[in-house]
Structures are given as structure tokens and as C-alpha cells.
Residue frames as qw, qx, qy, qz and C-alpha x, y, z in Angstrom:
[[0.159, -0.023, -0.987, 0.000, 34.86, -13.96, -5.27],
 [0.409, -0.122, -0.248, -0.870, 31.15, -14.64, -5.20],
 [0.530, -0.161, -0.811, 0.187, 30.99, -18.00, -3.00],
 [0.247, -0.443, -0.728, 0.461, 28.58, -18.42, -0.39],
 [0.160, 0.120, 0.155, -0.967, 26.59, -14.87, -1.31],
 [0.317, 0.317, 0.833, -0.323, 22.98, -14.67, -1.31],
 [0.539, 0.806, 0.244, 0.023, 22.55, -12.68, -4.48],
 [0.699, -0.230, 0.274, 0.619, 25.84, -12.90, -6.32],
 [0.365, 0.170, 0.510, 0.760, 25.03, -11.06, -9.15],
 [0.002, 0.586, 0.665, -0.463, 23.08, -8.06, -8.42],
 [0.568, 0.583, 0.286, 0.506, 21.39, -5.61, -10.10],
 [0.401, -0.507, -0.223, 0.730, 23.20, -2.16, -9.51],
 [0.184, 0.894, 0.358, 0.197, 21.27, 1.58, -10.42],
 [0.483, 0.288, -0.218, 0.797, 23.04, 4.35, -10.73],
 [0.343, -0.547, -0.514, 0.564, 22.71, 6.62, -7.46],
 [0.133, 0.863, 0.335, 0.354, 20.56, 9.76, -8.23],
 [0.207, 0.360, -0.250, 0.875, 22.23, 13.49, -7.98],
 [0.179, -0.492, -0.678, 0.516, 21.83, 14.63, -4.29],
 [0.006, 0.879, 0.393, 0.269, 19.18, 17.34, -4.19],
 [0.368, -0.138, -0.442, 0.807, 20.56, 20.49, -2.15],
 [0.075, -0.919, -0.386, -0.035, 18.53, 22.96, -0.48],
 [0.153, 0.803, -0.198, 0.542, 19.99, 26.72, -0.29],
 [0.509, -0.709, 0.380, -0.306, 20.70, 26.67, 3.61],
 [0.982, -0.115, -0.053, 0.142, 22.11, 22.28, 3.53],
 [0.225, -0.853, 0.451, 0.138, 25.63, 22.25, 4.59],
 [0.543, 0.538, -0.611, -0.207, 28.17, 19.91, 2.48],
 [0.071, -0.352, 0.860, -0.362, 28.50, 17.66, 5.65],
 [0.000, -0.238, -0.938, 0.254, 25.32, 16.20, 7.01],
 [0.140, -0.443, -0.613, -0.640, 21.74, 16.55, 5.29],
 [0.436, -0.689, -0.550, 0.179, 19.78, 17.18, 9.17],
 [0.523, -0.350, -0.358, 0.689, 21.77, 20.18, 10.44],
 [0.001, 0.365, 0.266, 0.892, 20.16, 22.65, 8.43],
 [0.362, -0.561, -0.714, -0.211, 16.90, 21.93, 10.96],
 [0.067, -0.294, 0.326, -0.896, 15.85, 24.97, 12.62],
 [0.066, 0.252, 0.925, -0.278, 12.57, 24.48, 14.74],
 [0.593, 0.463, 0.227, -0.618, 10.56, 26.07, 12.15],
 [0.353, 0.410, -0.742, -0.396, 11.86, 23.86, 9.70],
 [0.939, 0.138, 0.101, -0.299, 9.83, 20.25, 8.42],
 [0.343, -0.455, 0.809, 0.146, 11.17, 17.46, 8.46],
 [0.694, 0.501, -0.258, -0.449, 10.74, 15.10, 5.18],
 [0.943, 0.316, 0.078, -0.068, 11.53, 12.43, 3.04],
 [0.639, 0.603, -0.371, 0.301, 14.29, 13.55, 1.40],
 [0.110, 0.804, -0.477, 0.337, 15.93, 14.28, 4.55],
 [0.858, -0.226, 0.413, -0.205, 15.44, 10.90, 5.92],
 [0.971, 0.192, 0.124, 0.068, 16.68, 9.24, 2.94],
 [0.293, 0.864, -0.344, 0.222, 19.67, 11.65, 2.38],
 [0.461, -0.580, 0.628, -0.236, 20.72, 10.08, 6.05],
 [0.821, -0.195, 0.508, -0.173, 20.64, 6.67, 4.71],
 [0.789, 0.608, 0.027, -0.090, 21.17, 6.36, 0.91],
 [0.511, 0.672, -0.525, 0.109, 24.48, 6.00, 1.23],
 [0.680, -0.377, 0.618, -0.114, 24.72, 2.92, 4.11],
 [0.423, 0.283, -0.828, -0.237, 26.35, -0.45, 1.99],
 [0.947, -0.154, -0.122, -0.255, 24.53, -3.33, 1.93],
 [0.672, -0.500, 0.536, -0.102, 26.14, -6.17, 4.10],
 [0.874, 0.063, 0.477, 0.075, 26.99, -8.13, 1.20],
 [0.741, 0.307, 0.275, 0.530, 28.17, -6.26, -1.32],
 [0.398, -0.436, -0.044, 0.806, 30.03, -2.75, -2.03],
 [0.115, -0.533, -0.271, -0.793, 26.97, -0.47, -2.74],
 [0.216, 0.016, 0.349, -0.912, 24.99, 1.81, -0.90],
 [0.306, 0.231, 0.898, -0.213, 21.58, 0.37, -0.29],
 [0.443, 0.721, -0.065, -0.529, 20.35, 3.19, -3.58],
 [0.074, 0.492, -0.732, -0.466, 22.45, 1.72, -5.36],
 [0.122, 0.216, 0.963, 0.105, 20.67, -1.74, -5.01],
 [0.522, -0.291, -0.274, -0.753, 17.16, -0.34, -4.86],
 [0.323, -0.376, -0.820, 0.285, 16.82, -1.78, -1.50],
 [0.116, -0.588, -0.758, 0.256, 15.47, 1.77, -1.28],
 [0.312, 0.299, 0.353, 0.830, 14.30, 5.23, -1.98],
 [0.148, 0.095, 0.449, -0.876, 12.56, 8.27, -1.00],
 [0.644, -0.206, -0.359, -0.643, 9.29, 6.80, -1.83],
 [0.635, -0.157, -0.756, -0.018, 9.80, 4.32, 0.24],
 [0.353, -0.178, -0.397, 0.828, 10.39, 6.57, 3.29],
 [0.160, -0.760, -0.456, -0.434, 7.24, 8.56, 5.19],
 [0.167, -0.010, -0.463, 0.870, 7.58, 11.37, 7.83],
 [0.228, -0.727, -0.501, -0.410, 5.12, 12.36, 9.96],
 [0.288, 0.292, -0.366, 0.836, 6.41, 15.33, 11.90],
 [0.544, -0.437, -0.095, -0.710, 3.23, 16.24, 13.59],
 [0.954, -0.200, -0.003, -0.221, 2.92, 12.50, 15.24],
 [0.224, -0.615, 0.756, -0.015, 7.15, 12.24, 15.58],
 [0.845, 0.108, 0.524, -0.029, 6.79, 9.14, 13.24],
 [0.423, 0.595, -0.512, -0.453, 9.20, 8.28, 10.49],
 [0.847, 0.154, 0.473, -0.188, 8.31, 5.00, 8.64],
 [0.037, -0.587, 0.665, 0.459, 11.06, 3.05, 6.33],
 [0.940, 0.007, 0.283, -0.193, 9.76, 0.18, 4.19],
 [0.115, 0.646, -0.653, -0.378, 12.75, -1.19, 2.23],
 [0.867, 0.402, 0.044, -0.289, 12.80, -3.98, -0.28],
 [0.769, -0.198, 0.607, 0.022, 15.35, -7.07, 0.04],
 [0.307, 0.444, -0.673, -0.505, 17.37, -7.92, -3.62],
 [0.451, -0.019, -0.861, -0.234, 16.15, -11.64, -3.27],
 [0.682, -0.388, -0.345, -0.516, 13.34, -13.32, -1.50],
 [0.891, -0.218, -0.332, 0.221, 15.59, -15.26, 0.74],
 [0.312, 0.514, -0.360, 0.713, 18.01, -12.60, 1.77],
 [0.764, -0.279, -0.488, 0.318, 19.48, -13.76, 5.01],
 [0.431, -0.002, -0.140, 0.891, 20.79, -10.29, 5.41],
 [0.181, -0.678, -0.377, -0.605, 17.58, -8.49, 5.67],
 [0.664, -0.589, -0.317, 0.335, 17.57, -8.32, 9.45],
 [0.501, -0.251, 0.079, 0.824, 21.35, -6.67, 9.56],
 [0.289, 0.543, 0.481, 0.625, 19.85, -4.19, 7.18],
 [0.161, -0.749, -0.223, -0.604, 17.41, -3.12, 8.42],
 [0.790, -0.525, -0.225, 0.223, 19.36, -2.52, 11.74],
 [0.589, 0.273, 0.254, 0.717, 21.32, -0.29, 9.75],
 [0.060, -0.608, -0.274, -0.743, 19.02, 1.81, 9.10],
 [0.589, -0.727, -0.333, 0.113, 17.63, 1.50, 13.18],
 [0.639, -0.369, -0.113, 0.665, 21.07, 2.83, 14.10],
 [0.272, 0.353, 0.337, 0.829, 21.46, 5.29, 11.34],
 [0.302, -0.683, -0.328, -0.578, 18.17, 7.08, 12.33],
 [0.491, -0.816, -0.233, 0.198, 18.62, 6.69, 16.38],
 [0.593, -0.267, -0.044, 0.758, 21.96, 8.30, 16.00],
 [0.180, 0.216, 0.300, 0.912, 20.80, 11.32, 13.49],
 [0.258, -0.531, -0.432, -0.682, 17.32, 12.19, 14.42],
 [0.015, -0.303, 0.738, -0.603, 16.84, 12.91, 17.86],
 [0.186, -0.061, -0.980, 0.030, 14.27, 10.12, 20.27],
 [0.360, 0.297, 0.650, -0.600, 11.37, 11.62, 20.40],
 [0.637, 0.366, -0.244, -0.633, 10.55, 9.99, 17.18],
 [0.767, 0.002, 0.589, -0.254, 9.06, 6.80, 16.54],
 [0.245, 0.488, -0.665, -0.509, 10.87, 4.70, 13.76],
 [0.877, 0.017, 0.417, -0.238, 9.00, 1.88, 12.28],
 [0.169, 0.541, -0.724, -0.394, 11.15, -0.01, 9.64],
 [0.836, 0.176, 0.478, -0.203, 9.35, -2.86, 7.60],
 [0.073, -0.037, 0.801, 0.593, 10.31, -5.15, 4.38],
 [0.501, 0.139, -0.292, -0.803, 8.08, -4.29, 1.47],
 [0.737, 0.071, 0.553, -0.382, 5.04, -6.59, 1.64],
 [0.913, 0.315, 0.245, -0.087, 5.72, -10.18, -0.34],
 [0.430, 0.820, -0.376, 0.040, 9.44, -8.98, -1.02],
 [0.084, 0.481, -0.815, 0.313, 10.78, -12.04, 1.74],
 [0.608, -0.166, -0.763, -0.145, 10.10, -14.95, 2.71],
 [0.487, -0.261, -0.603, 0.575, 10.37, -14.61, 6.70],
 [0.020, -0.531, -0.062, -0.845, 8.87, -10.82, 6.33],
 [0.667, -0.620, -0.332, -0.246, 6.53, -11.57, 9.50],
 [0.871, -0.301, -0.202, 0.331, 9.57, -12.75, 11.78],
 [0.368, 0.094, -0.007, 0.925, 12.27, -9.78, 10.50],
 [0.145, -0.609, -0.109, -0.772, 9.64, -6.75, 10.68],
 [0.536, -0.808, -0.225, -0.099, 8.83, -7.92, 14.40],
 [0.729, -0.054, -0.134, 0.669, 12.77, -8.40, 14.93],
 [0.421, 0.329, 0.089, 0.840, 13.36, -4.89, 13.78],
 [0.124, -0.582, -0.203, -0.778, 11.04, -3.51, 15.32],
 [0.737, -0.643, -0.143, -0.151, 11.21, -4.48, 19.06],
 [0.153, -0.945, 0.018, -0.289, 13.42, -3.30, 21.33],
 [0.703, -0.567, 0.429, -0.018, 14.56, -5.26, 23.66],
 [0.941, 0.079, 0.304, 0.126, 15.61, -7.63, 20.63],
 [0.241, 0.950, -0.018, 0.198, 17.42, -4.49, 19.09],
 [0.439, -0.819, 0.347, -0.128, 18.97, -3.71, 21.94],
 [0.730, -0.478, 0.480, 0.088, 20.48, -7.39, 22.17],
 [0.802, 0.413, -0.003, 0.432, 21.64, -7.74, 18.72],
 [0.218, 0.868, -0.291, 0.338, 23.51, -4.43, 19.02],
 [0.454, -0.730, 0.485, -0.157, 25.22, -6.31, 21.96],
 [0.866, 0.014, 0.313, 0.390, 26.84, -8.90, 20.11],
 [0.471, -0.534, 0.444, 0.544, 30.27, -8.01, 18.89],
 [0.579, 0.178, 0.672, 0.425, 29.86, -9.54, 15.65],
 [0.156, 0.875, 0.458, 0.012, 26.51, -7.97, 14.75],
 [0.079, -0.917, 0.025, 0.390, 27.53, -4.51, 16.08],
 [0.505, -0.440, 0.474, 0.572, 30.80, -4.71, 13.70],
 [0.212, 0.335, 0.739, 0.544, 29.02, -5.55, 10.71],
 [0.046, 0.836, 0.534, -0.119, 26.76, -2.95, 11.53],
 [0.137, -0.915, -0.131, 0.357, 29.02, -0.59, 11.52],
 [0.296, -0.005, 0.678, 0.672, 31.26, -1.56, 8.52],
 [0.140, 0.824, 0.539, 0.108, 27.55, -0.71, 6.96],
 [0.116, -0.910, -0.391, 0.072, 27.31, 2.57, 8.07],
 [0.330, -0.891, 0.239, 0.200, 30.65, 3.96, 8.27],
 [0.816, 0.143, 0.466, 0.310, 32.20, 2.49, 5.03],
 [0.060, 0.634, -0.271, -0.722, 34.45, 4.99, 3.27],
 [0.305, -0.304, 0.805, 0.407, 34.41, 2.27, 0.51],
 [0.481, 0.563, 0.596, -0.309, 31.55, 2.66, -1.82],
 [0.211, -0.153, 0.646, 0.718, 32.17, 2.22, -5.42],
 [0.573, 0.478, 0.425, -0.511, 30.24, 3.30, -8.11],
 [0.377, 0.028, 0.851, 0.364, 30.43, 0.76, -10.94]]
């Protein structure tokens, strides 16, 4: 049923073969990191490409809400920078997204990196209002303390249930 969504009829890409490096274990794309090893792209997006959008049962590759272009690392300056890119201009669910991804990254990467996470310029209406949301703390902090939020956050992230149509 397709009532009351904010982009009923999306479009859905198929989800590119995962890269593997010789040393990557089968589990989790980070643990290969030794401390002469570089972090990257790929291994930023490996951690995320497979969170479900809040709305509908893909992974957020699937939609092109994002991709390792969209994703910079700057190991040197402990700065990894997400921009991601909203199926519809109005999408009420951008926020929850990209809160997704906030969690995703504080849990995998450890905190002495700085995550900025923006919607792609001109890809939302409200882009001004959701990129400070996401990106201040304190306001973090207090979504992740509603119940609701936190639930739906973590249906996201922890969804065995990702179909590829």
C-alpha cells in the first residue's frame, strides 16, 4: 500500500558488486584498518550502502540517495564528509536519514573524526534547516532521545529486510 508516502513510486538502481580488498573480512568493511592503513571512500560508503531508507524497502544505493562519490575522507584532518541526495524535493524523511547515517558512522568509525553530513545543494526544499539539524549536536543528541525517532532509526540500520527488486 502506497498511501500517505512521500515518493510512492520510486526509482530503484540496481546495487553495485561490493569491491573486496585482499585482507577485508566477509563481516564488516572497517576491521581490516591497521594504523598504517588509509581510510577512504569506499570504506565509508561500504558502512552505509546498505542502511534502508525510512520509507521504503531499499538500501539508500539502491535509491541513489547515495554513493561513493558522494562521500569524502580526509584522514589527515579526521574529517569524513557525506552529501546525500533526497528522492523528491519535499522529502519529509530527509532529516531521519541523514541521522542514519550520523549513527551509522559514530558507531563504526571511532570519535576522533569529524562527520559533516549535508543534502546535495538544490536537492530539498528545507536544505538550510535539515543540514543545520544534522549537523548540531545537542539537536542530535535530542532526537536520538525520543523513542519514536530512535526506533525508526534503527529499523534503518539494522534491517535484515532488504529486497532487491
Amino acid at each position: 500500500m502506497t498511501l500517505g508516502l512521500i515518493n510512492a513510486n520510486p526509482v530503484v538502481h540496481e546495487r553495485r558488486e561490493r569491491l573486496s580488498r585482499a585482507d577485508d573480512p566477509p563481516h564488516h568493511p572497517l576491521t581490516h584498518l591497521h594504523p598504517d592503513d588509509v581510510l577512504d571512500a569506499l570504506d565509508v560508503f561500504d558502512t552505509v550502502r546498505d542502511i534502508r531508507d525510512p520509507e521504503h524497502p531499499y538500501s539508500l544505493e539502491q535509491l541513489s540517495v547515495l554513493s561513493e562519490e558522494s562521500i569524502t575522507v580526509d584522514e589527515r584532518l579526521g574529517r569524513i564528509q557525506i552529501t546525500f541526495t533526497p528522492t523528491v524535493q519535499h522529502c519529509s524523511m530527509a532529516a531521519v536519514i541523514g541521522l542514519c547515517l550520523r549513527v551509522k558512522l559514530m558507531q563504526c568509525f571511532p570519535p576522533h573524526f569529524k562527520v559533516d553530513i549535508k543534502v546535495s545543494p538544490g536537492s530539498l526544499t528545507n536544505e538550510e534547516a535539515v543540514n543545520k539539524q544534522l549537523n548540531d549536536k545537542e539537536r542530535v543528541a535530542a532526537a536520538l532521545e525520543n523513542p519514536n525517532l530512535r526506533q525508526l532509526v534503527d529499523e534503518c540500520l539494522y534491517s535484515n529486510e532488504l529486497y532487491s527488486y
